[in-house]
N, C-alpha and C positions, 0 to 999 in steps of 0.2 A: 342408487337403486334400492327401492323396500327388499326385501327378502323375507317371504313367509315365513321364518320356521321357528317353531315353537317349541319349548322343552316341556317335558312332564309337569313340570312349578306353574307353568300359565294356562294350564287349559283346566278349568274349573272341575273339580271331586264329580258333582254329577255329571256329567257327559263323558267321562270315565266311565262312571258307573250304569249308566243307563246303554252307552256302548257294549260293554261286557255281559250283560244282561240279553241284549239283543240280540249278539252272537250267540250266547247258549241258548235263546230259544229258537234259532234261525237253526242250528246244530241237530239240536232235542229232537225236531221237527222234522228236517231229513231223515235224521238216524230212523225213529219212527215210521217214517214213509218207505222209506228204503227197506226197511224189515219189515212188515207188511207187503211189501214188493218181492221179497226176498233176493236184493240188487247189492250184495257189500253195506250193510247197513256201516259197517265202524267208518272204512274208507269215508262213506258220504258224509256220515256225523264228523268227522274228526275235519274234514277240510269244511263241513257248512260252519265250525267257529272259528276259520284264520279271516274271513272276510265277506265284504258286502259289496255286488249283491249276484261276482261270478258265479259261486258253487251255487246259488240259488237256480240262474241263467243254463245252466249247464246240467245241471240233474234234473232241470222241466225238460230241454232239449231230448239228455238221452234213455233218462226211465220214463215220466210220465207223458212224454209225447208218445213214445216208443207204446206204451200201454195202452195207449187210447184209440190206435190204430183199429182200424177192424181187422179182421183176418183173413186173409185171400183165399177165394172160394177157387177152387178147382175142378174142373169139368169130369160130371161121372158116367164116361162114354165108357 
């Protein structure tokens, strides 16, 4: 049976590099959002650079959907 698994030694310098690059700016860009938000910006920034593309999937879900709502009007009886 093939077996995917690759060590550090075979996966080419750039796609390292342009990986790491992607998560600090997929990070950067939360943190930023999120403080503009005023939602835990470190929390969001620090988990938008362990991966791609839940934290992304997950802080649309719970801040900027959450934001985009309109606001429930209540009756002025």
């Amino acid at each position: 049976m093939n077996d995917l698994h690759y060590s550090l030694n075979e996966i080419p310098l750039i796609w390292l590099i342009l990986i790491a690059i992607f998560l600090l700016l997929q990070g950067t860009w939360i943190f930023k959002d999120a403080r503009r938000r005023g939602r835990f910006p470190w929390l969001w920034g620090l988990w938008g650079i362990t991966g791609f593309p839940t934290p992304l999937i997950v802080y649309w879900f719970i801040v900027v959907r959450v934001d985009r709502k309109p606001p429930k009007q209540t009756s002025g009886k």
